[in-house]
C-alpha positions as CSV (number, residue, x, y, z in Angstrom):
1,X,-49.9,2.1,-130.9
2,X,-51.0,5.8,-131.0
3,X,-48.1,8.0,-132.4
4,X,-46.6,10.1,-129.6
5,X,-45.9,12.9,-131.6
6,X,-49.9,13.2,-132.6
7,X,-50.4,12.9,-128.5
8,X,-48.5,15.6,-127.3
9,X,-49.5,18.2,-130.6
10,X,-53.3,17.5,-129.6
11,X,-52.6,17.9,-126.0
12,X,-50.4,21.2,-126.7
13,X,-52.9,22.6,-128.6
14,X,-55.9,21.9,-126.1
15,X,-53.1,23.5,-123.6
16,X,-52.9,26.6,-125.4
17,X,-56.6,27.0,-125.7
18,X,-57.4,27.1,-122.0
19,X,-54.3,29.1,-121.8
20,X,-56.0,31.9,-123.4
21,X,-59.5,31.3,-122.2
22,X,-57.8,32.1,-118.6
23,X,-55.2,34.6,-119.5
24,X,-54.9,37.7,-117.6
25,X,-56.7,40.9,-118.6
26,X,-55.0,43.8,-119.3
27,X,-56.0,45.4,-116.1
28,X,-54.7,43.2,-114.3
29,X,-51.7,42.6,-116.6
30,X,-50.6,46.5,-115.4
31,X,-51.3,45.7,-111.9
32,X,-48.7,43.3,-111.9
33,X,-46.3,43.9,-114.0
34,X,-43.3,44.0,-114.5
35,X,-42.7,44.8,-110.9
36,X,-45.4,42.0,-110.1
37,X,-46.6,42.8,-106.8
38,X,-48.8,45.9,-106.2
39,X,-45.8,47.3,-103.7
40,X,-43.3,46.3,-106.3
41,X,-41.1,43.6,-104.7
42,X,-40.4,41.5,-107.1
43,X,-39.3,41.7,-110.6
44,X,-40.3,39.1,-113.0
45,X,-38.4,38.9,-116.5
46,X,-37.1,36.2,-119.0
47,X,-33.6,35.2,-119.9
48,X,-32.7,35.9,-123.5
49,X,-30.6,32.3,-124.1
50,X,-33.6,31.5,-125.7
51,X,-32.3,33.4,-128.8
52,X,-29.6,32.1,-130.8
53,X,-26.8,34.7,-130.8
54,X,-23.3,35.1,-129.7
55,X,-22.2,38.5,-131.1
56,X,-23.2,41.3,-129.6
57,X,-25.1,42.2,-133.2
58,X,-27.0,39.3,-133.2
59,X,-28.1,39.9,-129.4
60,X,-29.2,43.3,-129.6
61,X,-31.4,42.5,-132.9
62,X,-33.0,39.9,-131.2
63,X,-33.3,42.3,-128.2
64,X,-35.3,44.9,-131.0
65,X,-37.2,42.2,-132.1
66,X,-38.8,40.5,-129.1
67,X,-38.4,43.7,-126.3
68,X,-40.6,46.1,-127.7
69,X,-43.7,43.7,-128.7
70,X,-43.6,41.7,-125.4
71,X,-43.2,44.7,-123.4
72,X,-46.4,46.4,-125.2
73,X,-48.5,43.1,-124.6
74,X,-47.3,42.7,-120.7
75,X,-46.7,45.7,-119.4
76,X,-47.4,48.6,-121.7
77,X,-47.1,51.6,-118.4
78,X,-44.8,50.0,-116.2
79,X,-40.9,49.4,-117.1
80,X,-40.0,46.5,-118.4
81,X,-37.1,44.0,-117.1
82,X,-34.6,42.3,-119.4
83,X,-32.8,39.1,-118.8
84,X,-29.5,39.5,-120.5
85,X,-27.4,36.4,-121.8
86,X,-23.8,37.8,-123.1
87,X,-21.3,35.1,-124.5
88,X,-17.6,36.0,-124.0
89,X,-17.9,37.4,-127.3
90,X,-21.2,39.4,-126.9
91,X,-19.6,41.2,-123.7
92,X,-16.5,41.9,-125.3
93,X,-18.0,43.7,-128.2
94,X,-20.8,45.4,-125.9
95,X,-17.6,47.1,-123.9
96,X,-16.1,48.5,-127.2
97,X,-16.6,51.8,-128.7
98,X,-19.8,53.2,-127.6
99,X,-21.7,50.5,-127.4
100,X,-22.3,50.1,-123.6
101,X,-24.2,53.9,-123.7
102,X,-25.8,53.6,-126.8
103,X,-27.1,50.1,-125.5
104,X,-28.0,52.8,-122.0
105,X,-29.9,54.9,-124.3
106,X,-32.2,52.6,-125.9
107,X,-33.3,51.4,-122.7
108,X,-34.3,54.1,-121.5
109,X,-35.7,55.7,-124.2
110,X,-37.8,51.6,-124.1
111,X,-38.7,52.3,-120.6
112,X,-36.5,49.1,-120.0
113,X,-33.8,47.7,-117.6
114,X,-31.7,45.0,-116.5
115,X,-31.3,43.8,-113.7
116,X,-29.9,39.9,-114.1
117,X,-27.1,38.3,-116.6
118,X,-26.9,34.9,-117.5
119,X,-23.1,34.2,-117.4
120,X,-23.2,30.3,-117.9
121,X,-22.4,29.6,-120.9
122,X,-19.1,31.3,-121.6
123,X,-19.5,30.3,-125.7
124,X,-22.0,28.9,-128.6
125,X,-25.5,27.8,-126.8
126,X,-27.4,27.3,-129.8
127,X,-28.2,25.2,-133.5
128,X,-24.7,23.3,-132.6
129,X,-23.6,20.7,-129.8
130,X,-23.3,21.9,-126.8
131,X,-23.8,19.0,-123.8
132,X,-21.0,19.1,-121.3
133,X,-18.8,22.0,-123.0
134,X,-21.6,24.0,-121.9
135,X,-19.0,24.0,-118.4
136,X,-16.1,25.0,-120.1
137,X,-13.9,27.1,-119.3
138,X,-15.0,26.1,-115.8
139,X,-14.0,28.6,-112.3
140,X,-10.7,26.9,-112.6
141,X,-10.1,28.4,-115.8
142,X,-9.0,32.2,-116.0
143,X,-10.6,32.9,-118.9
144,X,-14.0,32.1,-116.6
145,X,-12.8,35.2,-114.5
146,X,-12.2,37.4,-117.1
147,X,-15.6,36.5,-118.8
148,X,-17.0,37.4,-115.7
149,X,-15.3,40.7,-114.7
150,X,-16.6,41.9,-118.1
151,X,-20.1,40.7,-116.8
152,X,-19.8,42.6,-113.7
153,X,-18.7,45.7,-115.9
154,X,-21.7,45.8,-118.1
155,X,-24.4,45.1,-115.2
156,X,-22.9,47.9,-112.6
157,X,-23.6,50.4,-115.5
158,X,-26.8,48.9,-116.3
159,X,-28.6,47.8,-112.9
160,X,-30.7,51.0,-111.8
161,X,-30.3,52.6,-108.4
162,X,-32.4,50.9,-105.3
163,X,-31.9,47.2,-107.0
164,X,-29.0,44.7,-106.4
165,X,-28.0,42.7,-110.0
166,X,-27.1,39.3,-110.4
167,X,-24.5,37.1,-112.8
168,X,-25.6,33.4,-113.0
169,X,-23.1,30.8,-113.4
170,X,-22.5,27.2,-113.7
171,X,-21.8,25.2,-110.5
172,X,-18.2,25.6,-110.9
173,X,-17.3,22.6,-112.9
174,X,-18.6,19.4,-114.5
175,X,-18.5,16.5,-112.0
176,X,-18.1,13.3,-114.3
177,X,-15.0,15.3,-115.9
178,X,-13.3,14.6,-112.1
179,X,-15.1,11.6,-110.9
180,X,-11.3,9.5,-111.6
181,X,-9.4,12.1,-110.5
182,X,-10.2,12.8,-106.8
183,X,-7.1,15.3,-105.7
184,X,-7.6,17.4,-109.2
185,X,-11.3,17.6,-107.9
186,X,-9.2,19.4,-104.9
187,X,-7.8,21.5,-107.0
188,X,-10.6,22.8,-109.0
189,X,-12.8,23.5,-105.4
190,X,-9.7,24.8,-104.3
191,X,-9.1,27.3,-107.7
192,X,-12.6,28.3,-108.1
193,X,-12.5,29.5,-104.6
194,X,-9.5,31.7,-105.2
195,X,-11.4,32.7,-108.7
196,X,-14.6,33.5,-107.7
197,X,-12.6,35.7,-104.6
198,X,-11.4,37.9,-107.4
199,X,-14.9,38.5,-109.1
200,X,-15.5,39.4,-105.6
201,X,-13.1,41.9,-105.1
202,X,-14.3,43.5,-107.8
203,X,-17.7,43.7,-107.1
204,X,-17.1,44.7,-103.4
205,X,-14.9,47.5,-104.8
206,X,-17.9,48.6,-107.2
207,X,-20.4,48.3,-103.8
208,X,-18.2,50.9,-102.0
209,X,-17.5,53.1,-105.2
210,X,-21.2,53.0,-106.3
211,X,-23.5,51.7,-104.1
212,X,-24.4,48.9,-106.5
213,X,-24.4,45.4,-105.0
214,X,-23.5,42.8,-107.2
215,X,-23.4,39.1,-106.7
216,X,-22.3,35.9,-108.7
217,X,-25.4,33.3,-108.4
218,X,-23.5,29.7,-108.5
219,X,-26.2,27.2,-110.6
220,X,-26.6,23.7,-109.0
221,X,-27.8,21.2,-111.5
222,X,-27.2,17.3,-111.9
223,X,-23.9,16.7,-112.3
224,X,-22.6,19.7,-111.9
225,X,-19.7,19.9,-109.3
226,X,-21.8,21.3,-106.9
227,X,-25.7,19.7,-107.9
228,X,-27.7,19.8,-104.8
229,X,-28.4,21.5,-101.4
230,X,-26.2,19.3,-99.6
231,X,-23.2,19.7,-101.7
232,X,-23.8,23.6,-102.0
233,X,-23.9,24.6,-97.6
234,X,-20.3,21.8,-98.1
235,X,-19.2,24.0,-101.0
236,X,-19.9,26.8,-98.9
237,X,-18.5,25.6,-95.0
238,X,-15.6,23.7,-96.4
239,X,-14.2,25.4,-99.4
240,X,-15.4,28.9,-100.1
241,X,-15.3,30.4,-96.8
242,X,-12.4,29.7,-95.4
243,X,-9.9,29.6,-99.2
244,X,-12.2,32.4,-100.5
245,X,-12.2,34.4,-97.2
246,X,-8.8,33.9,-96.1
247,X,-7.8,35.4,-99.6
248,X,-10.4,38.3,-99.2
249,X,-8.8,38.8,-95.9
250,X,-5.5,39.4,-97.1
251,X,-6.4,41.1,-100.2
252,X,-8.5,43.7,-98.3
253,X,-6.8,43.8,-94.9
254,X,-9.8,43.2,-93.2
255,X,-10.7,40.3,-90.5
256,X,-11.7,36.8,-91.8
257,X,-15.4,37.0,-90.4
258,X,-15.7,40.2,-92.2
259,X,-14.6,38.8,-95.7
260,X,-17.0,35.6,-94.6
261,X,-19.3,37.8,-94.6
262,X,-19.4,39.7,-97.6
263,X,-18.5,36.7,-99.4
264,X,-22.2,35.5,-98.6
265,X,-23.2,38.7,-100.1
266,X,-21.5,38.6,-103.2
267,X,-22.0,34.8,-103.4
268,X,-25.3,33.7,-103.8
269,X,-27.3,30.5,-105.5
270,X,-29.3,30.7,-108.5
271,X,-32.4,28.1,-107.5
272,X,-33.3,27.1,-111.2
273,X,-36.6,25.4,-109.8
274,X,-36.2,22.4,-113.2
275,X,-32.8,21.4,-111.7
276,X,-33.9,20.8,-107.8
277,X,-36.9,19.4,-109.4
278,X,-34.9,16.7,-110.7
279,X,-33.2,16.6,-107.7
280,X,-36.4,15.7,-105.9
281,X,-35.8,17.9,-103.6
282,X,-38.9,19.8,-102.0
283,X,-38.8,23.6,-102.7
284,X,-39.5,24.2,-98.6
285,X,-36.9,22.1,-97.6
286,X,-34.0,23.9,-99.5
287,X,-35.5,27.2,-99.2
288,X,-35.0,26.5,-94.8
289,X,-31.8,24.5,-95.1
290,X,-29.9,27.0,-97.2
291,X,-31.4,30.3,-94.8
292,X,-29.9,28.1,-91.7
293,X,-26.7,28.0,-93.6
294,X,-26.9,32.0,-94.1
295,X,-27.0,31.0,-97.9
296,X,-29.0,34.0,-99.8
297,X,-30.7,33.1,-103.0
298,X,-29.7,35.5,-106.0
299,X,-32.2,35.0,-108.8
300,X,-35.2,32.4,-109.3
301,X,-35.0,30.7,-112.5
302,X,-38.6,29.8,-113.1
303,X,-38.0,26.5,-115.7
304,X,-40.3,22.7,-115.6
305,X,-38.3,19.2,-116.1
306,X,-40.0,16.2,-117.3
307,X,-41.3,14.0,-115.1
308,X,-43.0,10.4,-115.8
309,X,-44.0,7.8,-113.6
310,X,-42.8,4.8,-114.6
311,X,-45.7,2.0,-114.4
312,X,-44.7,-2.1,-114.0
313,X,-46.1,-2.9,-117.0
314,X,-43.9,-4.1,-120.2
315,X,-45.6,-2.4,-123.0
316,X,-46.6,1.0,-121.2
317,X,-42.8,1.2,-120.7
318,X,-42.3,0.9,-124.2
319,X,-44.7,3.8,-125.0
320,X,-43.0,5.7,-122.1
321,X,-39.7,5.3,-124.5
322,X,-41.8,6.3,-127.7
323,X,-42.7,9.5,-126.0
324,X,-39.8,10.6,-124.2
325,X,-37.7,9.8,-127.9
326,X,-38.4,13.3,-129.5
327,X,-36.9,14.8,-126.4
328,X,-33.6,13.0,-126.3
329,X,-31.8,15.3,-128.9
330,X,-28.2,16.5,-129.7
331,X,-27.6,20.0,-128.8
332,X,-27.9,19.8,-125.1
333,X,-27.2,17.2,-122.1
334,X,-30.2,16.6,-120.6
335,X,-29.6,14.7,-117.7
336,X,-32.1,11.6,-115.9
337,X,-32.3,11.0,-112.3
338,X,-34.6,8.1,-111.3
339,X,-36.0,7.5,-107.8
340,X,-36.0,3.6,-106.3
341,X,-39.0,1.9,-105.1
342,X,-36.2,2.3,-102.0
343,X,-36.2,5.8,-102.4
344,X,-32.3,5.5,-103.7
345,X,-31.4,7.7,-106.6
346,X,-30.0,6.8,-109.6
347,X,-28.2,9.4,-112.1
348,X,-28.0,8.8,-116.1
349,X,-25.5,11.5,-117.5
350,X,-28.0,12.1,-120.8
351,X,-31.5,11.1,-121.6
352,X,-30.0,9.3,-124.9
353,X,-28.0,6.9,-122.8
354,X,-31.3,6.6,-119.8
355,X,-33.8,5.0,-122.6
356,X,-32.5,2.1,-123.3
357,X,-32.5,1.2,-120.0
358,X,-35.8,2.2,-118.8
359,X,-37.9,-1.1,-120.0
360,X,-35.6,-2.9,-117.4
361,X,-35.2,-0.5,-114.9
362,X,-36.2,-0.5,-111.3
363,X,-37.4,3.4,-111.2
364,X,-41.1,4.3,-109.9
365,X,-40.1,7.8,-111.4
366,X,-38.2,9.8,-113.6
367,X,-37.2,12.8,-114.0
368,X,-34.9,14.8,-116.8
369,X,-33.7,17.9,-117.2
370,X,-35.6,19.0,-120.3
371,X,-36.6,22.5,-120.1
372,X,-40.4,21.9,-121.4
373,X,-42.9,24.7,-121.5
374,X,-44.1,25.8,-118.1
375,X,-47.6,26.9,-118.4
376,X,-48.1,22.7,-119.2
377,X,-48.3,20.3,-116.5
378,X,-50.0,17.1,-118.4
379,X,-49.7,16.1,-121.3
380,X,-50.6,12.2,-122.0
381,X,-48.2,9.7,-120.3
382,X,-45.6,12.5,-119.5
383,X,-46.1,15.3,-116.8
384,X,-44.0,17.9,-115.7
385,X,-42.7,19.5,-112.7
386,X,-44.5,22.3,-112.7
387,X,-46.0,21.7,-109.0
388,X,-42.7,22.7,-107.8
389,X,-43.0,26.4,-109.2
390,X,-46.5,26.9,-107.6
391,X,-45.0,25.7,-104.7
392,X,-42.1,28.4,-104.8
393,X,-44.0,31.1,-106.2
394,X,-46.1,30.8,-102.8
395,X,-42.5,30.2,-100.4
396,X,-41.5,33.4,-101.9
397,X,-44.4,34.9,-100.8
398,X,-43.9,34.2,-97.1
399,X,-40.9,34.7,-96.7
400,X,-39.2,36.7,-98.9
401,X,-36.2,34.3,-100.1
402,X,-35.7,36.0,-103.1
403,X,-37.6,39.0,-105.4
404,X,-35.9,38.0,-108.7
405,X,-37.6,35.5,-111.0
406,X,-36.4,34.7,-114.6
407,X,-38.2,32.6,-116.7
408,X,-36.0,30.4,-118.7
409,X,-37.4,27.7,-121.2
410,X,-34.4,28.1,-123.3
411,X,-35.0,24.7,-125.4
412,X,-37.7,26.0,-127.8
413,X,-35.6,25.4,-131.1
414,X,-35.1,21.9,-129.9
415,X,-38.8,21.3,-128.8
416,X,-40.5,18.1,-130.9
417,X,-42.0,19.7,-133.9
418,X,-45.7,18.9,-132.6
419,X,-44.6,21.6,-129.0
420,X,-43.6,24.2,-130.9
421,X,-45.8,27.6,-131.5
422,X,-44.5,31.3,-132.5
423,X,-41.6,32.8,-130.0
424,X,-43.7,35.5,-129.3
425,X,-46.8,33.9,-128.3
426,X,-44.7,31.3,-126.2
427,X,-43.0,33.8,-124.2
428,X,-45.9,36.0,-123.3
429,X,-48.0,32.6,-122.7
430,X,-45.1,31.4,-120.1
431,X,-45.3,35.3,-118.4
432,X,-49.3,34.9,-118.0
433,X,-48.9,31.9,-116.7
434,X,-46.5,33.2,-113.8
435,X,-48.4,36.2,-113.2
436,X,-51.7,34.1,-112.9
437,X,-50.0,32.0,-110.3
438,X,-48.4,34.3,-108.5
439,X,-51.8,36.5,-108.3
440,X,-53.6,33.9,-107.4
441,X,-50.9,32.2,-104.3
């Protein structure tokens, strides 16, 4: 049997070389970036998660070490736009002191700026195990608000004039931690509503004092409490808008329609285009089902799942297990849905509990959220979703659904061995391959 490591480091490697035969030229890299339209609609940037850090120290020296260099090889005339993940503690620190305008000054002396935070995981996200504390403290938590206030602190004083920012967040809670406990599911819908109200407040108060307009972008993804487009417009009809608004209402002194509304400002969905992959659901579909729902997008996270088809043969099941084996590891869930010859879905909460099961399974297809290199769509027996983000990088296109895109392949330090190239070269590899997309959609 061929080892699967050797298949996917020769494929990788052919990969990278036709990468670079059709990578952009710097003409048209300055066209197009980092506003990359030539009428400068959309912004395209990539969230630093990918760097271990939690301290505000260790953030900004990553932030000296990647910045400058990738900014020079994308988009040396134009400015340049930064992703920014803050753990509780990085936020904390980066509002003490001076900080927060000495972090001001070095942007723009960088010709830089942020216009996105990642505000998911509230804690540690790297070289320990994360899985499903990645959710905690959930929006029923306080500490979640607070976290978040202090978000909405640093990006009103660091989104420029003329662009509205966005806070990603998990989809309120973990669903397997309620799937016993059916009325303290209530209660955490019913919390995170009142939670998310006062994040709100706050921004709305910003919006009138500054003009800024900030909005939390809720992340579906399986198993979360809310993990697909159905349970988001339900989220939305039967939870947020009338708890959420109703408080709003009162808070403000202003009509229930009114707080509806800005709710659906300041609320918005971060489409991470790996997690509705795994989802199966088509990028069109969601796109028209949450605009009939008056559901805005915030922020398109531009990420690839795994996806295999699973053949009826014994042993080419078994090498399907051999090759998905370096990607079941132990810092982060990474979640399997399988589709039915019946079209019937079926979830497994972690790829390390799906592979035992998968000689005996009745899938035609898998798919696992693994946040694999985007610029690869092929490799060997495994494939990955990457149709999905052609797909969406034409949508947005037509219809203008949302003009901020974040790349986020956050799983680099936990890629097999035989995947893995310098940080550098795999970040500016994973822009070229966006910009060539989008140029060419």
């Amino acid at each position: 049997m061929v080892n699967a490591r050797g298949q996917i480091s020769d494929f990788f490697k052919k990969s990278g070389s036709l990468q670079r035969k059709h990578s952009l030229t710097p003409n048209k890299v300055l066209i197009y970036h980092m506003k990359i339209t030539k009428n400068n609609n959309f912004h395209l940037t990539y969230c630093t998660n990918i760097h271990p850090g939690e301290s505000w120290g260790e953030v900004f020296a990553n932030l000296e070490k990647y910045i400058p260099e990738l900014k020079s090889r994308l988009s040396p005339q134009r400015p340049f736009g930064i992703g920014l993940r803050l753990a509780d503690t990085a936020a904390k620190e980066l509002l003490a002191g001076n900080n927060l305008a000495d972090f001001q000054t070095w942007l723009s002396q960088k010709d830089l700026y942020v216009f996105t935070l990642n505000g998911f995981p509230y804690g540690g996200f790297h070289r320990q195990i994360v899985k499903d504390q990645v959710y905690a403290p959930d929006w029923s938590n306080q500490e979640r608000v607070e976290y978040t206030l202090n978000l909405t602190k640093i990006l009103a004083a660091l989104l420029p004039e003329g662009l509205d920012g966005g806070i990603s967040t998990l989809p309120l809670s973990y669903k397997p931690w309620w799937l016993e406990a059916e009325e303290k599911k209530d209660i955490v819908f019913k919390s995170s509503c009142l939670n998310i109200a006062a994040v709100v407040a706050e921004m709305i108060r910003i919006h009138q004092a500054t003009g800024k307009l900030l909005h939390i972008d809720l992340e579906p993804e399986p198993d979360g409490l809310i993990e697909n487009t159905a349970e988001v417009i339900d989220f939305y009809q039967n939870w947020l808008l009338p708890i959420a608004g109703n408080y709003l209402g009162e808070k403000l002194q202003i009509e229930q329609s009114l707080a509806e509304s800005k709710l659906l400002d300041h609320v918005r969905i971060c489409y991470d285009t790996c997690h509705f992959s795994v989802e199966y659901e088509q990028p069109e579909s969601v796109f028209g089902r949450l605009q009939s729902a008056g559901i805005k997008i915030g922020k398109m996270q531009i990420s690839a799942a795994i996806q295999v088809n699973i053949p009826s043969e014994l042993e080419q099941r078994s090498l399907i297990v051999e090759r998905l084996q370096p990607f079941a590891e132990s810092t982060y869930l990474h979640q399997v849905i399988e589709r039915r010859n019946d079209g019937t879905l079926y979830h497994y909460p972690d790829l390390i509990n799906a592979l035992p099961q998968l000689e005996q399974s009745l899938a035609e297809e898998w798919r696992t959220h693994f946040h694999v290199p985007i610029f690869i769509r092929d490799y060997e027996i495994l494939q990955s979703t990457q149709d999905d983000i052609v797909a969406i990088l034409q949508l947005l296109q037509q219809n203008n659904a949302c003009p901020y895109l974040e790349i986020e392949t956050y799983t680099w330090d936990v890629l097999p061995s035989a995947m893995k190239i310098d940080m550098l070269t795999s970040i500016q590899r994973e822009y070229e391959w966006v910009l060539n997309n989008f140029a060419g959609s």
